[in-house]
Rosetta silent file (secondary structure, phi, psi, omega in degrees, C-alpha in Angstrom):
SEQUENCE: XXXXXXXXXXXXXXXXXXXXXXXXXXXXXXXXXXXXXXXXXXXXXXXXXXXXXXXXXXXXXXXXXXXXXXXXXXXXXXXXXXXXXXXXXXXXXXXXX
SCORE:     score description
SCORE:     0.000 S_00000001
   1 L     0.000  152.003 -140.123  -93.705   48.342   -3.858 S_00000001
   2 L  -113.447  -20.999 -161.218  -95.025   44.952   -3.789 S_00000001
   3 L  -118.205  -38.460  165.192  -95.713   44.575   -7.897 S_00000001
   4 L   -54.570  124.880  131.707  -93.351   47.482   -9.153 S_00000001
   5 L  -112.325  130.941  175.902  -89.891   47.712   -9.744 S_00000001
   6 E   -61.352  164.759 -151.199  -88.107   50.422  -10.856 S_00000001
   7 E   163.901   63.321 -167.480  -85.325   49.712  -13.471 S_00000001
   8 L    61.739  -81.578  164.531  -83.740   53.161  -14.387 S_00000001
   9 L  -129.934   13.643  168.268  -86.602   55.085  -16.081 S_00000001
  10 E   -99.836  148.746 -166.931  -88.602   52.047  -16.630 S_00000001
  11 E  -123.145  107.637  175.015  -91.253   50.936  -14.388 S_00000001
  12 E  -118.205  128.702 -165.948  -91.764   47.073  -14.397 S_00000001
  13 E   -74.515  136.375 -173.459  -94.704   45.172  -13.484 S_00000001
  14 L  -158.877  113.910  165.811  -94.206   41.409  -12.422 S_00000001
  15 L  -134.853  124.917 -160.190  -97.176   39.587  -10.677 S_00000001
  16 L   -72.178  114.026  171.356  -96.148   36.606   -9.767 S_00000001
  17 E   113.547 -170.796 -176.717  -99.450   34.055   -9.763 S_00000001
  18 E   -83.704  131.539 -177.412 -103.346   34.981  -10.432 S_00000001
  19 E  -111.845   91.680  156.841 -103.050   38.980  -12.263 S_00000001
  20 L  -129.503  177.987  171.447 -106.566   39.607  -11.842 S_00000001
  21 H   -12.884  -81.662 -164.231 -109.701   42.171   -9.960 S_00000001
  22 H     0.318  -67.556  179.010 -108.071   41.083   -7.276 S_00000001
  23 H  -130.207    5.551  160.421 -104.990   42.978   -7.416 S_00000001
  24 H   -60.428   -9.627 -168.054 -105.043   45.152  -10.127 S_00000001
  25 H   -96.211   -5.424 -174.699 -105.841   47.998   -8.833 S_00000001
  26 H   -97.872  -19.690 -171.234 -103.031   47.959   -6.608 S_00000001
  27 H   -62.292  -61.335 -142.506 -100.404   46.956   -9.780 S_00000001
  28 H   -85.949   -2.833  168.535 -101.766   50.236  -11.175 S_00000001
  29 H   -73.158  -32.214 -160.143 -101.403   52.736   -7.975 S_00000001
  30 H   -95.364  -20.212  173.761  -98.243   51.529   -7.935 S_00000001
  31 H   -52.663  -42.259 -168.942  -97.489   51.987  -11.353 S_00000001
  32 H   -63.725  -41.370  157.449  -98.935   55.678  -11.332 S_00000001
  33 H   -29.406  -80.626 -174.132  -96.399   56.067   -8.560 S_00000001
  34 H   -46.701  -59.359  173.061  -93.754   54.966  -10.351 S_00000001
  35 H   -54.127  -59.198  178.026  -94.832   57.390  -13.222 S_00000001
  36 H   -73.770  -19.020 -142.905  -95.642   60.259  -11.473 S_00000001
  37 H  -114.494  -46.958 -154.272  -93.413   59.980   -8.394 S_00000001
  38 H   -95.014  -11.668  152.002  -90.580   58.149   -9.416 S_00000001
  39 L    96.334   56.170  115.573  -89.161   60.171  -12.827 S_00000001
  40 L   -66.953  153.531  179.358  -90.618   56.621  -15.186 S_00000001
  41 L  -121.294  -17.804 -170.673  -91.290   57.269  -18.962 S_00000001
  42 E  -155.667  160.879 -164.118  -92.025   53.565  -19.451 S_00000001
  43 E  -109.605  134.729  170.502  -93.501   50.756  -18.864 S_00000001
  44 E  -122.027  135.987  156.799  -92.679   46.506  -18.931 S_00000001
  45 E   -98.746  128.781  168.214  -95.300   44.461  -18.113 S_00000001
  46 E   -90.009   80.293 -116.413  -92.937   41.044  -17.166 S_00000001
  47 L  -116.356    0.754 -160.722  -95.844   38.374  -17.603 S_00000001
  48 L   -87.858  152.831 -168.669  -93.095   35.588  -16.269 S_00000001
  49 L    69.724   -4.976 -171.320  -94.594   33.680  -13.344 S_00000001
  50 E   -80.544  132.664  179.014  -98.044   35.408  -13.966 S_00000001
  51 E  -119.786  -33.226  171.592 -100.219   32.149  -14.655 S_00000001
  52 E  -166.020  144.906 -129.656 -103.203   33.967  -14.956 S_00000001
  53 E  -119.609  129.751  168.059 -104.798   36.941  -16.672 S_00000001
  54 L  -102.658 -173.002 -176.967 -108.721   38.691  -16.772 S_00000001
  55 H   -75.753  -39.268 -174.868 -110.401   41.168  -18.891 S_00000001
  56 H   -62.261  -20.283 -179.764 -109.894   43.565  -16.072 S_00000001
  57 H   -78.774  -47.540  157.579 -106.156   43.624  -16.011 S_00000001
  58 H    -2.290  -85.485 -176.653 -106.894   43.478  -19.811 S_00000001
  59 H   -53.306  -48.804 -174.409 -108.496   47.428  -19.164 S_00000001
  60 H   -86.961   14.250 -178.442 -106.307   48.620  -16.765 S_00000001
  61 H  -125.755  -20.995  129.578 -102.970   47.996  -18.584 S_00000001
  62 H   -85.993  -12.596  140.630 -104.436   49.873  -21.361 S_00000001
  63 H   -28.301  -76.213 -167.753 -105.427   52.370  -19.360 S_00000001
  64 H   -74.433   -0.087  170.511 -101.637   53.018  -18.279 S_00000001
  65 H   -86.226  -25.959 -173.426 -100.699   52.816  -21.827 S_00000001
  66 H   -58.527  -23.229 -174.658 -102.589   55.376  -22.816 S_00000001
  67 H   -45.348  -42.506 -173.727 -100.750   57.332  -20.084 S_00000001
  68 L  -110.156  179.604  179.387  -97.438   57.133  -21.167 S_00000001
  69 L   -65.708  145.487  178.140  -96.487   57.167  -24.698 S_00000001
  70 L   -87.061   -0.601  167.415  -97.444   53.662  -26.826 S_00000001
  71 L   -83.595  -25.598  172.076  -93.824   53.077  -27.853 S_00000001
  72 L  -121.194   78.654 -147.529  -93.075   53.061  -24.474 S_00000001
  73 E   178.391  120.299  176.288  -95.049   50.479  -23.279 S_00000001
  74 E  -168.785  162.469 -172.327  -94.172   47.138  -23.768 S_00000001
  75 E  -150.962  141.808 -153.823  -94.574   43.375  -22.359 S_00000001
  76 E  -146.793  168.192  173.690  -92.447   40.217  -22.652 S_00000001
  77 L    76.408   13.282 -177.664  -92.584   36.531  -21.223 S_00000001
  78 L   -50.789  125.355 -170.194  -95.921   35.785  -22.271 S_00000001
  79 L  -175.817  159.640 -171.648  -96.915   32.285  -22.426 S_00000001
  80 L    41.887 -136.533 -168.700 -100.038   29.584  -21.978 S_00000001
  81 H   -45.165  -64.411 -158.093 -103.336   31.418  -20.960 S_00000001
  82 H   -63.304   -6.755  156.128 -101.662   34.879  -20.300 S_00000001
  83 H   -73.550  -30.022 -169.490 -100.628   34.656  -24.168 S_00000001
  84 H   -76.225  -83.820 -177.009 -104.210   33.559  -25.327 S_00000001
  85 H     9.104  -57.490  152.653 -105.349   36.116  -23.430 S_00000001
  86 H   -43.538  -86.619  137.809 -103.513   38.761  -25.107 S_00000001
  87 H    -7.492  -80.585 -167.488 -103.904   37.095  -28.432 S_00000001
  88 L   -67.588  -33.166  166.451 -107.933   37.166  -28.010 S_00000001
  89 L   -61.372  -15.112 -148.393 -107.635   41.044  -27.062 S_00000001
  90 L    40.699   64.859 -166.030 -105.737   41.261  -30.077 S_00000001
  91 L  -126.261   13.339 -167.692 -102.565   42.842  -28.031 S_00000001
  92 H   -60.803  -15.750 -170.862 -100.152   40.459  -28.611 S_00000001
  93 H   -79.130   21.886  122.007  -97.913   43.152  -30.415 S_00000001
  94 H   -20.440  -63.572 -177.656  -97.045   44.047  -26.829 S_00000001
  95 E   -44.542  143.352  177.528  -94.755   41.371  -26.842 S_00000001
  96 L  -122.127  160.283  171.020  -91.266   42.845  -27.028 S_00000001
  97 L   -80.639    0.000    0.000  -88.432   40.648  -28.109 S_00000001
C-alpha cells in the first residue's frame, strides 16, 4: 500500500506532500483494506510531511471515522496549513499527544 501502513492493529495514514481530490480516494480504499482485510480497529492519520490539506480529505477522513469507533481514531503531527485546516473544521481534537 502506497499511503497505508499497518502498525499492529492500527492502520496509519501518511501522505507525504499535497493530501487532496487527488488522492484521497485511494488513502481511503486503502484504509478500508486495512480495516476490513487486514484485522485494524484503528486509525492514525500521521499529517508529518503532508503540506497540504482540502475540504475533501476533510469528508473522507470523517467518513472513516465514523467507521471505526471515534476513540479510535486519532491524528498527530499537525502543523502550518494542515493545522488551520483542521482548526477551521473545528477537528483539531484529533490531535493526539
Amino acid at each position: 500500500m502506497k499511503y497505508v501502513s499497518i502498525k499492529g492493529t492500527s492502520a496509519i495514514i501518511n501522505v507525504p506532500g499535497r493530501y487532496d481530490l487527488c488522492n484521497t480516494r485511494e488513502v481511503v480504499a486503502e484504509a478500508e483494506v486495512a480495516i476490513n482485510n487486514k484485522g485494524c480497529n484503528s486509525i492514525i492519520v500521521d499529517f508529518e510531511g503532508t503540506t497540504y490539506l482540502d475540504s475533501s480529505v476533510i469528508r473522507d477522513l470523517v467518513k472513516l471515522r465514523r467507521k471505526i469507533k471515534a476513540e479510535n481514531f486519532g491524528a498527530k503531527n499537525a502543523s502550518g496549513i494542515v493545522l488551520e485546516m483542521l482548526k477551521r473544521a473545528k477537528l483539531e481534537n484529533w490531535l493526539t499527544a
